[in-house]
LOBA-779427 format. One record per residue (C-alpha): residue in one letter; x, y, z. Coordinates in steps of 0.02 Angstrom, whole numbers, plus 32768, in hexadecimal, padded with zeros to 4 digits. Example, Ala and Ser with C-alpha at 12.3 -4.5 7.8 and 13.67 -1.06 7.14 Angstrom:
A82677F1F8186
S82AC7FCB8165
# end
This chain:
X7C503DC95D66
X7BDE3D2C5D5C
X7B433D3F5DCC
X7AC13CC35DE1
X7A343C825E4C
X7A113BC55E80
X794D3BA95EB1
X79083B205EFC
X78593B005F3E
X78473B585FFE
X77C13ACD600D
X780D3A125FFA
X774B39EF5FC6
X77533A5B5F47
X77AF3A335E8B
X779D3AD45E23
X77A93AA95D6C
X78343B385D12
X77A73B845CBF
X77553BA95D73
X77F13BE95D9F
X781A3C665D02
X77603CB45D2F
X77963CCE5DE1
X78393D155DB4
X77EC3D945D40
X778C3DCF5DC0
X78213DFB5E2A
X78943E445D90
X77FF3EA35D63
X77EF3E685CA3
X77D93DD25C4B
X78433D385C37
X78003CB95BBC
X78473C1E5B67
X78C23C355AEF
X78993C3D5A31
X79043B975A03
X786B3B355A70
X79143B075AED
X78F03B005B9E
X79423BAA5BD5
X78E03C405BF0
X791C3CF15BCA
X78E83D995BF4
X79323E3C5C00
X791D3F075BFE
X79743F8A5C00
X79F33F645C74
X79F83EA45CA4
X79EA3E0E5C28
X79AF3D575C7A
X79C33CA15C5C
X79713C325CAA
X79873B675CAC
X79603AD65D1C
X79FA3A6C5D37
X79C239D95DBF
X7A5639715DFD
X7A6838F65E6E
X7AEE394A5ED7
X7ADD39F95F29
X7AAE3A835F1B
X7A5B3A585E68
X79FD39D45ECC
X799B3A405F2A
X79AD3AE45EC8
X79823A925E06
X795E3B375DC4
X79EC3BCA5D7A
X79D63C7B5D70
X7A733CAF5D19
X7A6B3D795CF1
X7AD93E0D5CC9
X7AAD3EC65CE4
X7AF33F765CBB
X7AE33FAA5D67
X7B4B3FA55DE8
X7B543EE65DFC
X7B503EC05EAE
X7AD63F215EE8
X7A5B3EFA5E69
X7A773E2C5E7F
X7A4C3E5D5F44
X79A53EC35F0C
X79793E385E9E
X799A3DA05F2F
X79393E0B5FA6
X78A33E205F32
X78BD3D635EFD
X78BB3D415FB6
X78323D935FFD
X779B3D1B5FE4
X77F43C95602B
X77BF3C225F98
X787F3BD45F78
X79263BBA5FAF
X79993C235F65
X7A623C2C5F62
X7AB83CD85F0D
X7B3E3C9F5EA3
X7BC43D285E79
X7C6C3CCB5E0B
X7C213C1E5E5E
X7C333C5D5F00
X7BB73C625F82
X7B853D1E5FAE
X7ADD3CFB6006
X7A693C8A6024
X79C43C716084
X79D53BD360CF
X7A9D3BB66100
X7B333C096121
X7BA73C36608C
X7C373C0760EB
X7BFC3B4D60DA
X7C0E3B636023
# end
């Protein structure tokens, strides 16, 4: 199952570089996720049971346009339910616009209806 994340800036004033965004998203996973060792622009992190990429990918055409940033991540835990904890925790300060990805399929989002997909 391919699970991923799009954020984008909550604020339109506010452009969050991907390094601001790797320290925000550690705070939510709960460990670190730092630049990978090749100097690339992806950041990785993992534990225990849940490994982490994260890229910025900005586009001209939705979503990518207003969602530049990745989280791509796998998990030995039961899939779905973790990818909800993790939105909700990713969610709650309000700081970006996020769309759940689950095999490129909208399964939540906080600002539109799946359905429009």
């Amino acid at each position: 199952m391919e699970m991923s994340v799009l954020l984008g800036a909550a604020d339109p004033g506010w452009s969050p570089g991907l390094e601001d965004v790797a320290q925000e998203v550690a705070v939510a996973l709960g460990f670190a996720v730092v630049r990978a060792p090749s100097g690339e622009t992806t950041f990785l992190g993992g534990d225990d049971s849940v490994r982490v990429w994260l890229t910025s990918e900005p586009q001209s055409e939705e979503p990518h346009r207003t969602h530049p940033f990745i989280l791509d991540f796998t998990t030995n835990e039961p899939e779905l339910p973790y990818a909800s904890r993790l939105f909700d925790r990713l969610a709650a300060p309000g700081r970006y616009r996020l769309i759940l990805l689950v095999n490129h399929d909208c399964v939540r989002s906080t600002h539109f209806p799946c359905q429009n997909w």
